[in-house]
gemmi code that builds the backbone of each chain (N, CA, C; Angstrom):
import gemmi

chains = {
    "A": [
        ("UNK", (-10.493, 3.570, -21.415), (-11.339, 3.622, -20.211), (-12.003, 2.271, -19.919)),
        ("UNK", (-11.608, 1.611, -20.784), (-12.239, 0.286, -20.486), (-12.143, -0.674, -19.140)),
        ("UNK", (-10.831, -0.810, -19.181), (-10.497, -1.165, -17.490), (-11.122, -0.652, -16.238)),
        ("UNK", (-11.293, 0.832, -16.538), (-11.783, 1.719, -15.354), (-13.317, 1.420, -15.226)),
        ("UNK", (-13.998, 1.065, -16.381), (-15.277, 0.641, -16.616), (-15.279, -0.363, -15.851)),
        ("UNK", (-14.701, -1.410, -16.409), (-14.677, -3.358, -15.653), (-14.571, -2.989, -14.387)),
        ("UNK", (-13.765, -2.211, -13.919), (-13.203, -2.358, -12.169), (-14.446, -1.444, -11.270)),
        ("UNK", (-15.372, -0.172, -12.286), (-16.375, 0.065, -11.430), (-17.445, -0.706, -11.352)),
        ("UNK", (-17.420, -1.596, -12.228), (-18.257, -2.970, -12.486), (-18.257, -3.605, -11.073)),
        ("UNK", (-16.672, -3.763, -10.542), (-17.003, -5.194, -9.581), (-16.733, -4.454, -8.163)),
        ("UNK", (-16.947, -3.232, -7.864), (-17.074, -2.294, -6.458), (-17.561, -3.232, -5.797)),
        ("UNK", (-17.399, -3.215, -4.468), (-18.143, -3.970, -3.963), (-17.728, -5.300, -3.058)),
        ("UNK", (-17.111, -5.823, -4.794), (-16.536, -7.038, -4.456), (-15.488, -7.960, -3.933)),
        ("UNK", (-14.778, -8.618, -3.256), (-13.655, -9.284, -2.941), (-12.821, -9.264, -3.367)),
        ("UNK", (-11.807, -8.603, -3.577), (-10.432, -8.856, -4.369), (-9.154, -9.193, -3.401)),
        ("UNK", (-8.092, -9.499, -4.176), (-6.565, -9.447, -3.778), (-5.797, -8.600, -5.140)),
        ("UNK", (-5.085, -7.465, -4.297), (-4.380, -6.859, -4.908), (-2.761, -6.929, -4.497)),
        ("UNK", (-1.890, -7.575, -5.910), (-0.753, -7.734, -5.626), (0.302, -6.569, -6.042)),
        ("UNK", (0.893, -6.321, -5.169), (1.757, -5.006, -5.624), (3.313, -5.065, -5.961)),
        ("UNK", (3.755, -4.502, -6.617), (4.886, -4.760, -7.277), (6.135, -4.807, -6.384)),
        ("UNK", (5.856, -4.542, -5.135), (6.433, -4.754, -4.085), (6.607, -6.175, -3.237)),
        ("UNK", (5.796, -6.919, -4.024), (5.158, -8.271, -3.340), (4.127, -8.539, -2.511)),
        ("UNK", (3.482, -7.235, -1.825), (2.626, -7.384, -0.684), (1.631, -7.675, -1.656)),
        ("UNK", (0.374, -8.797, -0.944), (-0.459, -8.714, -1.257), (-1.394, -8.556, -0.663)),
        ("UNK", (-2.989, -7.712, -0.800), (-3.424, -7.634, 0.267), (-5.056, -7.652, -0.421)),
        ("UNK", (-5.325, -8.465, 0.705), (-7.017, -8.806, -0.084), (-7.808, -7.618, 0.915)),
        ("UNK", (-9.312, -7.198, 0.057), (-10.265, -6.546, 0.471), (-11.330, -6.486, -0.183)),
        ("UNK", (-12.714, -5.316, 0.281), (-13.437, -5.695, -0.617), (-13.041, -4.077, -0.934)),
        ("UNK", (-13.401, -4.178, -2.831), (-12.923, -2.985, -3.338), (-14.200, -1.804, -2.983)),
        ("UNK", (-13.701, -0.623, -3.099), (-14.412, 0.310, -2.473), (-14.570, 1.572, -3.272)),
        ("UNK", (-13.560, 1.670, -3.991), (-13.226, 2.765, -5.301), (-12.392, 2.824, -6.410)),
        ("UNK", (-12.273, 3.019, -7.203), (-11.489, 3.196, -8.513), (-11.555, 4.240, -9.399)),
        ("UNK", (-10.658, 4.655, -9.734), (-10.680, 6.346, -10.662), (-9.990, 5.522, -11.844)),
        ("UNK", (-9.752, 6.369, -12.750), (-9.318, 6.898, -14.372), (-7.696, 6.073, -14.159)),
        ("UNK", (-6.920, 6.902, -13.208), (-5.283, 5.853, -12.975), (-5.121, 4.595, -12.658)),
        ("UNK", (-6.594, 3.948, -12.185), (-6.724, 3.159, -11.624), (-6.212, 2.961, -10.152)),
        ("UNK", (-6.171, 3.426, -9.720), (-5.751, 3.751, -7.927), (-7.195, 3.283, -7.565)),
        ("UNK", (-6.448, 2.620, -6.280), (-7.285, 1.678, -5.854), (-8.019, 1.918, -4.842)),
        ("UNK", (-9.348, 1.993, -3.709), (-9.530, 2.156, -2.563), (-9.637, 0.514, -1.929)),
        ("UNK", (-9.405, -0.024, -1.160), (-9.999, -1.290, -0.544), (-10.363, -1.304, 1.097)),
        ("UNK", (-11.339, -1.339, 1.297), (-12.102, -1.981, 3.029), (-11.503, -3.262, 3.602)),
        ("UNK", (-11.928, -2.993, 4.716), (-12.043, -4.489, 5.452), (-10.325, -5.257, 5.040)),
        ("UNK", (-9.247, -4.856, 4.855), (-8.049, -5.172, 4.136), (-7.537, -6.503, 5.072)),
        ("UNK", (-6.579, -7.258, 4.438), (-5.991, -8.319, 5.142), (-4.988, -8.519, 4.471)),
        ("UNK", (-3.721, -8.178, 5.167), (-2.590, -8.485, 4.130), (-2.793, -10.030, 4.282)),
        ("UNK", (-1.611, -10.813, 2.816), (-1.848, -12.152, 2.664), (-0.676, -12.656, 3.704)),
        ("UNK", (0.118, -12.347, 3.586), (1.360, -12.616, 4.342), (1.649, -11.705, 6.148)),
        ("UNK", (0.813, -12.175, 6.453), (0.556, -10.963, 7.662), (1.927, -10.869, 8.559)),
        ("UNK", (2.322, -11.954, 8.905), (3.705, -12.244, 9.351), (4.692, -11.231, 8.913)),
        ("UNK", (5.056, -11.165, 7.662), (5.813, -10.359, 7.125), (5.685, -9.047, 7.226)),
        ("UNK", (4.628, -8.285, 7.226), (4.362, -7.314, 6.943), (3.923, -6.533, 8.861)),
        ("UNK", (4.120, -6.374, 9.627), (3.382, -6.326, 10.538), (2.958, -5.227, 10.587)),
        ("UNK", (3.158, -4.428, 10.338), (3.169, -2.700, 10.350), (1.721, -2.563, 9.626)),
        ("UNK", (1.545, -3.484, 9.010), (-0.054, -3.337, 7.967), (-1.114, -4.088, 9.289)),
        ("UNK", (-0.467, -3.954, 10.386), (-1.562, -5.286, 11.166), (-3.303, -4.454, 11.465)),
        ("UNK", (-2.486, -2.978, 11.537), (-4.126, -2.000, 12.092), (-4.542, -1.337, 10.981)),
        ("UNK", (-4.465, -1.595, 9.487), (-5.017, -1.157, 8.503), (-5.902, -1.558, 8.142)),
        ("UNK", (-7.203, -1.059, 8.172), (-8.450, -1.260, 7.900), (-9.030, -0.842, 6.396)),
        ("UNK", (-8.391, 0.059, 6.239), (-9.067, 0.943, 5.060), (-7.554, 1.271, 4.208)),
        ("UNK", (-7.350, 1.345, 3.037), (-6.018, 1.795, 2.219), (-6.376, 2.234, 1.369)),
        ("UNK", (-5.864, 3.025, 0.705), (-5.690, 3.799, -0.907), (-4.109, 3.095, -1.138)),
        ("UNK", (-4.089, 2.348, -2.619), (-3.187, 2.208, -3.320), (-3.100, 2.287, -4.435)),
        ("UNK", (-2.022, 3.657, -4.929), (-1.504, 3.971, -6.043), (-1.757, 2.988, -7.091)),
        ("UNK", (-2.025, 3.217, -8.082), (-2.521, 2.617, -9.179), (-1.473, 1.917, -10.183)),
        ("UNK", (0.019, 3.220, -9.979), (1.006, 2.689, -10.709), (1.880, 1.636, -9.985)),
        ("UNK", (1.583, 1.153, -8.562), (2.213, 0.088, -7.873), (1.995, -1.069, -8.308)),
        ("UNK", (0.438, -1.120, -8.535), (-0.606, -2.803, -8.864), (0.025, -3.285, -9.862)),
        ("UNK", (0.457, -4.891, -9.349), (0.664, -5.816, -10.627), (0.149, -6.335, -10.661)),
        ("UNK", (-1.231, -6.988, -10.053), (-2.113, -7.536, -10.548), (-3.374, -7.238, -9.451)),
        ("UNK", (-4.330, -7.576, -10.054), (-5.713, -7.454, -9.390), (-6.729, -8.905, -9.605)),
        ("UNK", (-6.668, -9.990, -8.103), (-7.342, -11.378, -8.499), (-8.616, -10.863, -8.254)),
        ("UNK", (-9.594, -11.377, -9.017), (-10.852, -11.058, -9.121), (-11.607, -12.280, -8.815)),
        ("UNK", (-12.708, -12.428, -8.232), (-13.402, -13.106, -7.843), (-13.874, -14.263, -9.126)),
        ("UNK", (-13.620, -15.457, -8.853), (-13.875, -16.084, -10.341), (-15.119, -16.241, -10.899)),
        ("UNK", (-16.316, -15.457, -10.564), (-17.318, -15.479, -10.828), (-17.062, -13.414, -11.671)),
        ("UNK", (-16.644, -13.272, -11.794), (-15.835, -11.744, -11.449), (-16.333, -11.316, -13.011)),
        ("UNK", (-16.033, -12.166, -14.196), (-15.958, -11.735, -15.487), (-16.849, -12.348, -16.036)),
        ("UNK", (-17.890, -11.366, -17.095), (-18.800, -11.959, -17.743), (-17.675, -11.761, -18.950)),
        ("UNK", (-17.105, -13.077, -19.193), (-16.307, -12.926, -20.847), (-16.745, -12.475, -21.955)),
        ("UNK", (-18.133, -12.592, -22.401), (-18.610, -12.181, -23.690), (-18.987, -10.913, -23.583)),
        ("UNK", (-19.131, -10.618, -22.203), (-19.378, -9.091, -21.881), (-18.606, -8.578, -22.362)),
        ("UNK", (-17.357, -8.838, -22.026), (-15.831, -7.800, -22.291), (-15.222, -8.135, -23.367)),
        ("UNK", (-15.670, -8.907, -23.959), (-15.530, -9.391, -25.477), (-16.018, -8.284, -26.092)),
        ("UNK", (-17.025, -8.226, -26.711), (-17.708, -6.888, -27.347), (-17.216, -5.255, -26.171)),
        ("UNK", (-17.395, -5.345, -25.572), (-16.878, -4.552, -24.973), (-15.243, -4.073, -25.422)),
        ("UNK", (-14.420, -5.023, -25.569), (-13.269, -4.883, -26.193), (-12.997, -4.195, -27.635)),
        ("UNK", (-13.926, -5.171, -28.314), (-14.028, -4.614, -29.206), (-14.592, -3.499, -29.838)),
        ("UNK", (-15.531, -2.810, -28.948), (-16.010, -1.879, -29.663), (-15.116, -0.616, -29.239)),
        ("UNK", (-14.307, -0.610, -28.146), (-13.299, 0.209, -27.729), (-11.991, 0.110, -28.893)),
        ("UNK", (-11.938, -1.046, -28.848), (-11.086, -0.959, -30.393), (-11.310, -0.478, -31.758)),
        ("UNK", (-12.144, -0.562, -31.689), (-12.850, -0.075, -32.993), (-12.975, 1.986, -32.809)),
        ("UNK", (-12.853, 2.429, -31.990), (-12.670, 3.495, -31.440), (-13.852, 4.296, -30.485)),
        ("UNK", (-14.408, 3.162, -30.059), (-15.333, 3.539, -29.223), (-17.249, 3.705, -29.391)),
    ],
    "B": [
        ("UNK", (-8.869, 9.434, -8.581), (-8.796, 10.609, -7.908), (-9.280, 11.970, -7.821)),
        ("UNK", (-10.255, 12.718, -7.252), (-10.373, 13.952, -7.966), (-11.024, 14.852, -7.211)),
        ("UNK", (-11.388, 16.142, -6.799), (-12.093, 16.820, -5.776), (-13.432, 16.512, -6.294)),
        ("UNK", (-14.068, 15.954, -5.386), (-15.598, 16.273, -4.892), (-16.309, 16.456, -4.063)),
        ("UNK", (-17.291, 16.624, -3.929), (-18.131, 16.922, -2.893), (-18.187, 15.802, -1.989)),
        ("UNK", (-19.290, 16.370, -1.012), (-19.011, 15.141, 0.377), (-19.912, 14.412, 0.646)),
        ("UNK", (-20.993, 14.801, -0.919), (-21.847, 13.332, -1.029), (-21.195, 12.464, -1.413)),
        ("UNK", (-20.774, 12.500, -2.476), (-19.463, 10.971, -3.203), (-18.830, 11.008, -2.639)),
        ("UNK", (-17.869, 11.563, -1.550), (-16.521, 11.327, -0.645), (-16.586, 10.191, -1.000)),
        ("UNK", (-17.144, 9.288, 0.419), (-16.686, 8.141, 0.589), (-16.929, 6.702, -0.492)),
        ("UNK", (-17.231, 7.506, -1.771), (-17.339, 6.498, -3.130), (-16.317, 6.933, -3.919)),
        ("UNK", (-15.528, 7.728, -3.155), (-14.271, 7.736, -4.636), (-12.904, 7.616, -4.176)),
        ("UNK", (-12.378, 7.496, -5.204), (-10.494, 7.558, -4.271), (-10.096, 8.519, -3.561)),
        ("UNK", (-10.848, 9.327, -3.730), (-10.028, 10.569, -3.042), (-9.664, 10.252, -1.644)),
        ("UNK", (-8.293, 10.942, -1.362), (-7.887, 10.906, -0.329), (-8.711, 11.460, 1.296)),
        ("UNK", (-9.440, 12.227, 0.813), (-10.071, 13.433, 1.107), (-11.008, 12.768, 2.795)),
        ("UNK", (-11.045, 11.693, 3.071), (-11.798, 10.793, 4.073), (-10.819, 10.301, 4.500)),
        ("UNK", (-9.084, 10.841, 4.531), (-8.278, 10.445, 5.280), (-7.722, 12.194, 5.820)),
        ("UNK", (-8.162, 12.990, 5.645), (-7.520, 14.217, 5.959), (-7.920, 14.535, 7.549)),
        ("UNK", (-6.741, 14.468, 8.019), (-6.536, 15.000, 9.179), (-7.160, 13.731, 10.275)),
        ("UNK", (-6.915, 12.472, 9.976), (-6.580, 11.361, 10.246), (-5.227, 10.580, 10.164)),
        ("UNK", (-4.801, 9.748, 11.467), (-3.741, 9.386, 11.403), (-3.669, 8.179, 10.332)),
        ("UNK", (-2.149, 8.277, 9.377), (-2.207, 7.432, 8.547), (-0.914, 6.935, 8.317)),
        ("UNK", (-0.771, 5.468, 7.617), (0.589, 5.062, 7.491), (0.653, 5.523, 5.939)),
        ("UNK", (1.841, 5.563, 5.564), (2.212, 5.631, 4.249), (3.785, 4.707, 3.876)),
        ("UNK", (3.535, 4.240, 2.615), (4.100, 2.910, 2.448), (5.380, 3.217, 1.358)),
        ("UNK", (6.045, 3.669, 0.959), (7.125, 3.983, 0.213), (7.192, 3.301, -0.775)),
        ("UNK", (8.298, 3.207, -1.735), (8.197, 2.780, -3.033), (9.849, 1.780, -2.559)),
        ("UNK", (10.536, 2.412, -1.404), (11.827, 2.278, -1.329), (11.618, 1.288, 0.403)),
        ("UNK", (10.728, 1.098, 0.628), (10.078, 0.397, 1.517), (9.681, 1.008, 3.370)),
        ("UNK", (10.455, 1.746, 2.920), (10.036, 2.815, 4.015), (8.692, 3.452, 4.912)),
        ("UNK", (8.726, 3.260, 5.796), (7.043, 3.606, 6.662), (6.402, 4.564, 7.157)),
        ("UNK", (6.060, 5.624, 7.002), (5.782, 6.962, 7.123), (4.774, 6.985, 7.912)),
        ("UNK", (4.503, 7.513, 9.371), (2.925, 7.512, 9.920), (2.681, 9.389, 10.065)),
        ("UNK", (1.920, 9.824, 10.176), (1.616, 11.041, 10.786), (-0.022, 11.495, 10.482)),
        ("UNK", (0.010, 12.665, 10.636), (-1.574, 13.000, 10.389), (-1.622, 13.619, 9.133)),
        ("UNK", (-2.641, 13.134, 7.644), (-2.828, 13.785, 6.708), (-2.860, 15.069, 6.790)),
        ("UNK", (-2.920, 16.234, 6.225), (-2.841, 17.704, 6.251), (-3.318, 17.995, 4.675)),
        ("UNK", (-2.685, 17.370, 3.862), (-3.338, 17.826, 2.328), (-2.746, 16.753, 1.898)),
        ("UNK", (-3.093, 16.973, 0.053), (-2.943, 15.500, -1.237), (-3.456, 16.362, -2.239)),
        ("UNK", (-2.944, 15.422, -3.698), (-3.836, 16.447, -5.111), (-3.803, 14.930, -6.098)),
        ("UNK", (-4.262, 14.976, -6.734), (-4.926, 14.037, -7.502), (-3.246, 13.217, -7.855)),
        ("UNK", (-2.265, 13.364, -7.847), (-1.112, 12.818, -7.997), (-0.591, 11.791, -6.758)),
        ("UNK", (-1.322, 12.126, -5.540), (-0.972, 11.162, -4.371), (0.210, 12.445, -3.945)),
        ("UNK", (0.838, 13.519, -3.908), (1.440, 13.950, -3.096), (0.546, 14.251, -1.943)),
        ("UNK", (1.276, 14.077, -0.654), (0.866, 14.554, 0.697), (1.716, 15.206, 1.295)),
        ("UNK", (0.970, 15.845, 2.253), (1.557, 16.358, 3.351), (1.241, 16.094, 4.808)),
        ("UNK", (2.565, 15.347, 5.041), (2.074, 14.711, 6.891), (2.552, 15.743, 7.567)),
        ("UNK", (1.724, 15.916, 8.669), (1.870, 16.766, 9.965), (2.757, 15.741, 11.049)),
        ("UNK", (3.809, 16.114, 11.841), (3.662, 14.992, 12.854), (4.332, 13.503, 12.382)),
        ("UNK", (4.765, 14.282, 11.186), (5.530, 12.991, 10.332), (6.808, 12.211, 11.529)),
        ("UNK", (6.243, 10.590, 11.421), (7.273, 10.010, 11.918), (7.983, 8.522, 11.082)),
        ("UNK", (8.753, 8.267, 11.154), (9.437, 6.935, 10.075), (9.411, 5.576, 11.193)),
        ("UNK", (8.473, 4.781, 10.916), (8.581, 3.679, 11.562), (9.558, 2.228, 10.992)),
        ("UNK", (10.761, 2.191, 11.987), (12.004, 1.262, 11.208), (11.432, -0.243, 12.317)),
        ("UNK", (11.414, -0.903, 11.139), (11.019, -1.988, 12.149), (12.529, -3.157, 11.639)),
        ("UNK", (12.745, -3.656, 12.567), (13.772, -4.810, 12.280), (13.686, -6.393, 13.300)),
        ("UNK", (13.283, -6.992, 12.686), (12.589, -8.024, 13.083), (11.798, -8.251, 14.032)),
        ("UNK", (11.891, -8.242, 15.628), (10.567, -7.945, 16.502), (11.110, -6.213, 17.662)),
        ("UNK", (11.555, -5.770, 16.702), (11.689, -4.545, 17.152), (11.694, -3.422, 16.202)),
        ("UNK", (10.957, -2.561, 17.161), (10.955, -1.072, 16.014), (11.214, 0.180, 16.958)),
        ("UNK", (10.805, 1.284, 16.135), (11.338, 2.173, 16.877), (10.383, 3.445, 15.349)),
        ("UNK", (9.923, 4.683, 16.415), (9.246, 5.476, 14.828), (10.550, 6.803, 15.427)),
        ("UNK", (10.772, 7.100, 14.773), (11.628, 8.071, 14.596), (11.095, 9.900, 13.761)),
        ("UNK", (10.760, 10.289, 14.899), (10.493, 11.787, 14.755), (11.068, 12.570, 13.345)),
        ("UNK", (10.340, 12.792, 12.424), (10.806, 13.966, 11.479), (10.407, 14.897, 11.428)),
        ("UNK", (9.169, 15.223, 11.695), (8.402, 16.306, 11.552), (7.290, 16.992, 10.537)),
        ("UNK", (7.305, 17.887, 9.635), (6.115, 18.136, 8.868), (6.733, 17.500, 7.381)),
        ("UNK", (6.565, 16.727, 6.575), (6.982, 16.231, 5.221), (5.845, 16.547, 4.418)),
        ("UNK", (6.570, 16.387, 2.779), (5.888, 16.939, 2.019), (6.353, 15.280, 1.157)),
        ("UNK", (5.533, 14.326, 0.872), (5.870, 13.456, 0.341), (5.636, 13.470, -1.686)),
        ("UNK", (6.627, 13.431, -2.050), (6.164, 13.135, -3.929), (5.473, 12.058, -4.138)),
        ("UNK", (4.235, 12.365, -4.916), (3.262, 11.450, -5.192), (3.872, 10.059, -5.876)),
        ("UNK", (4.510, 10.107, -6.801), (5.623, 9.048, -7.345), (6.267, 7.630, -6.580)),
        ("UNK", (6.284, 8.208, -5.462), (6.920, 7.603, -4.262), (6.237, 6.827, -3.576)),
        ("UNK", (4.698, 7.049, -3.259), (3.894, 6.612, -2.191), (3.096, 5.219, -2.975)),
        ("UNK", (3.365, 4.142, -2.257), (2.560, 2.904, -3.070), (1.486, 2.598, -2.154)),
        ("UNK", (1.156, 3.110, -1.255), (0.327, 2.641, -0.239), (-0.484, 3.315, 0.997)),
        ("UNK", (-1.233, 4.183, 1.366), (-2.156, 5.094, 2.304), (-2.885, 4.423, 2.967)),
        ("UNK", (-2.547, 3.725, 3.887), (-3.599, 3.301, 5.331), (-4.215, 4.105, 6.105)),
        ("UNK", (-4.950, 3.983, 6.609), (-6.108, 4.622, 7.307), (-5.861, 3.775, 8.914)),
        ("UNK", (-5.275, 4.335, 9.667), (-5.023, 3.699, 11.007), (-6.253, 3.441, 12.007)),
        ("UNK", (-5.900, 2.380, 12.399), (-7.512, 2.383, 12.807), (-6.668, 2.728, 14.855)),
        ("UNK", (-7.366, 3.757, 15.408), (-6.876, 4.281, 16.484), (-7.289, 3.400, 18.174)),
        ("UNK", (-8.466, 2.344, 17.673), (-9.122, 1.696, 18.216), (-8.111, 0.554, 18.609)),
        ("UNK", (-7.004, -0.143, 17.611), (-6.428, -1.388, 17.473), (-4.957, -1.267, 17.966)),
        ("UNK", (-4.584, -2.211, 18.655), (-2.913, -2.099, 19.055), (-2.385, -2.086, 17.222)),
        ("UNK", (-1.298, -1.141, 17.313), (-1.092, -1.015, 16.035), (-0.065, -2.446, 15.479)),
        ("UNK", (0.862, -3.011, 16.550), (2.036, -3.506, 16.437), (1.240, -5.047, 17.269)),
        ("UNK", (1.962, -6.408, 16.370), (1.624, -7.718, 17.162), (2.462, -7.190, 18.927)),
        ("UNK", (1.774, -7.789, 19.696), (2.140, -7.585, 20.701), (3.769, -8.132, 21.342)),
        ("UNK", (4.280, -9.268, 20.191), (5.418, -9.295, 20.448), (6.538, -8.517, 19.979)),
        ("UNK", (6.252, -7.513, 19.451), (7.164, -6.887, 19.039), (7.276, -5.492, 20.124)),
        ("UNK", (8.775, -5.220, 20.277), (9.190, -4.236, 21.211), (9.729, -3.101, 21.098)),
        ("UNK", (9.312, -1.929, 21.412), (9.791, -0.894, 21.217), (10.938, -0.751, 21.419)),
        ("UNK", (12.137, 0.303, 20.853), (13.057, 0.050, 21.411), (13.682, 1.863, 20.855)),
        ("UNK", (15.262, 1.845, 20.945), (15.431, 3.566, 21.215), (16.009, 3.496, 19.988)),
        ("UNK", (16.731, 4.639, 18.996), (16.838, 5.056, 17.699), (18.227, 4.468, 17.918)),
        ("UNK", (19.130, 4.584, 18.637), (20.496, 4.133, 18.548), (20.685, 2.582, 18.489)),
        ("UNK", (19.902, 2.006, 19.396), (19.198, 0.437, 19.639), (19.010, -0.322, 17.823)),
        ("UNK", (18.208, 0.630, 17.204), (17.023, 0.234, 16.238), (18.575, 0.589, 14.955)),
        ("UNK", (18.901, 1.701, 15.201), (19.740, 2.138, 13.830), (21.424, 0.965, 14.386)),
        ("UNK", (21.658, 0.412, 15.275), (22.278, -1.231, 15.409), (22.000, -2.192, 14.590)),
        ("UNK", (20.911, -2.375, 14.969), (20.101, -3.593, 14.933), (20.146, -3.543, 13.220)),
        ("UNK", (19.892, -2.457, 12.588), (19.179, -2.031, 10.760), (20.820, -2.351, 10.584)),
        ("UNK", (21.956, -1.649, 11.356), (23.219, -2.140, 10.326), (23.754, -3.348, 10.590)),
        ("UNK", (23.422, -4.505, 11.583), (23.452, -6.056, 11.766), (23.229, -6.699, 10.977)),
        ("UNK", (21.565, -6.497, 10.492), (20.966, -6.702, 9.118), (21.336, -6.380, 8.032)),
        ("UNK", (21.762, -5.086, 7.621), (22.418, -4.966, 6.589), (23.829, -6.028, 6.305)),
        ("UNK", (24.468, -5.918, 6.963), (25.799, -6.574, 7.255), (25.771, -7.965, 7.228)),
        ("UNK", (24.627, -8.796, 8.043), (23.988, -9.826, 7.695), (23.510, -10.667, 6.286)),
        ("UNK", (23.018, -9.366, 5.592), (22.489, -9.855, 3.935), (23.549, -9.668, 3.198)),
        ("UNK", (24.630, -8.666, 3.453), (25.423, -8.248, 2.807), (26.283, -9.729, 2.371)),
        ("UNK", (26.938, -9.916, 4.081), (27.458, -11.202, 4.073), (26.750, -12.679, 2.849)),
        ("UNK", (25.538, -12.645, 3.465), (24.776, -13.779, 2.485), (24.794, -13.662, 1.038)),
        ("UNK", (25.317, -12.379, 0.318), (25.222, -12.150, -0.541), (26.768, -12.704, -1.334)),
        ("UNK", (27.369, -12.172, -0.684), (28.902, -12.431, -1.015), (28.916, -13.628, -1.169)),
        ("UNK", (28.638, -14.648, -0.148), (28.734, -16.401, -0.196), (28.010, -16.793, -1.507)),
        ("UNK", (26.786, -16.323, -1.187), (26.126, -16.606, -2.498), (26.361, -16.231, -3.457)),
        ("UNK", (27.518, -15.374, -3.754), (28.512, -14.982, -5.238), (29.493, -15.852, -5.538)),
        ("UNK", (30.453, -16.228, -4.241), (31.037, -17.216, -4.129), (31.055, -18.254, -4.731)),
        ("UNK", (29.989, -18.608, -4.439), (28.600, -20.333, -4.541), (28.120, -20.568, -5.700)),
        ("UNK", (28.940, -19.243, -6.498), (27.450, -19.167, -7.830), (28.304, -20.536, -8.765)),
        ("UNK", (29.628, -20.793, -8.855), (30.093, -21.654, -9.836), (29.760, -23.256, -9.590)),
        ("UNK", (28.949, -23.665, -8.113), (28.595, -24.461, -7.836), (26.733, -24.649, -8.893)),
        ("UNK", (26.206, -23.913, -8.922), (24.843, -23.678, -10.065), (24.224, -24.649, -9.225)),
        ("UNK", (23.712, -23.665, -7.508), (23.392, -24.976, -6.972), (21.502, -24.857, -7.225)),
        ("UNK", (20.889, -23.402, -7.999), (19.082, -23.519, -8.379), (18.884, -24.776, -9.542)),
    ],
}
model = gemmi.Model(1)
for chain_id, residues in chains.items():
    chain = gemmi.Chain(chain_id)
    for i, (resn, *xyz) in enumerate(residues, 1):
        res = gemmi.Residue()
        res.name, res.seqid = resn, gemmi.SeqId(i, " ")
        for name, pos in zip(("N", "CA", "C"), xyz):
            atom = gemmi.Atom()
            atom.name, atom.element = name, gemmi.Element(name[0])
            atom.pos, atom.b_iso = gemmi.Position(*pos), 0.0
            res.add_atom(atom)
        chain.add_residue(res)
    model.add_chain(chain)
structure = gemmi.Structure()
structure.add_model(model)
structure.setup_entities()
């Protein structure tokens, strides 16, 4: 649950989510569950050209098992946070 | 994902703040699904009302009528929320008729197909 922890951590905030499809599409995040499925606002695909069909999407839900990556704002991670944090999930919680 | 109430609605994934709103849905196989939500369960299956397949091929498209679908959650990488306010399509792009559009998709096919072959051709040249 650790991930699901970090990601209700940064609600709120600015992301780009890249999908295994290639689209990428920045927003600010809005929700996150347990699968990690995603909600995002305010959306902007990166490649808008390509994609046009995404041009009047404002609001999206994306499947959790699509995401290949999630850029986070580089202010985004307190490292020593998720350091111990890591570890104590390793340790079994 | 998960049923709740309609104080948290709009703080959780749930689909549940897209029901019975028009929405796109994004395929796994790249395919474009618009219609009106009707139901969902914590897996991402839906059910569109009004289901139509939007084929777009370069500045032309065309949505093509199916009717009520029951989509497998497995499948769906993507749930937009249409905003009803906004031209949906850049304005240069043109509608056009299913016979027009299902041309145009086997040009393209036939097109990459071709590029593909050359570029099999080409491969003993190691021109990356």
């Amino acid at each position: 649950m650790l991930f699901f922890s970090y990601f209700k951590e940064i609600v709120g905030r600015e992301v780009v989510v890249e999908l295994k499809n290639d689209l990428a599409i920045r927003g600010t995040l809005r929700s996150v569950d347990q699968y990690l499925n995603i909600k995002l606002e305010n959306t902007r695909v990166v490649d808008q050209d390509k994609y046009p069909h995404m041009l009047s999407v404002r609001n999206c839900f994306i499947r959790g098992s699509v995401v290949r990556y999630v850029q986070l704002p580089p202010d985004g991670v307190d490292v020593e946070l998720l350091h111990d944090a890591t570890r104590r999930e390793a340790r079994g919680g | 994902m998960s049923w709740v109430g309609p104080e948290d609605l709009y703080l959780s994934t749930s689909l549940a703040s897209y029901l019975d709103r028009k929405i796109l849905v994004l395929l796994r196989d790249g395919r474009k699904l618009l219609g009106t939500l009707c139901s969902f369960d914590q897996f991402a299956n839906a059910v569109l009302e009004g289901a139509c397949e939007r084929v777009i091929v370069g500045d032309l498209y065309c949505d093509i009528p199916l009717g009520l679908y029951v989509i497998r959650g497995e499948n769906v990488v993507l749930i937009g929320e249409l905003d009803s306010e906004k031209e949906d399509l850049p304005p240069h792009m043109s509608r056009v008729s299913v016979a027009e559009i299902r041309k145009a998709q086997k040009a393209e096919r036939e097109a990459s197909d071709l590029k593909g072959l050359i570029r099999k051709r080409m491969e003993f040249l190691d021109m990356d």
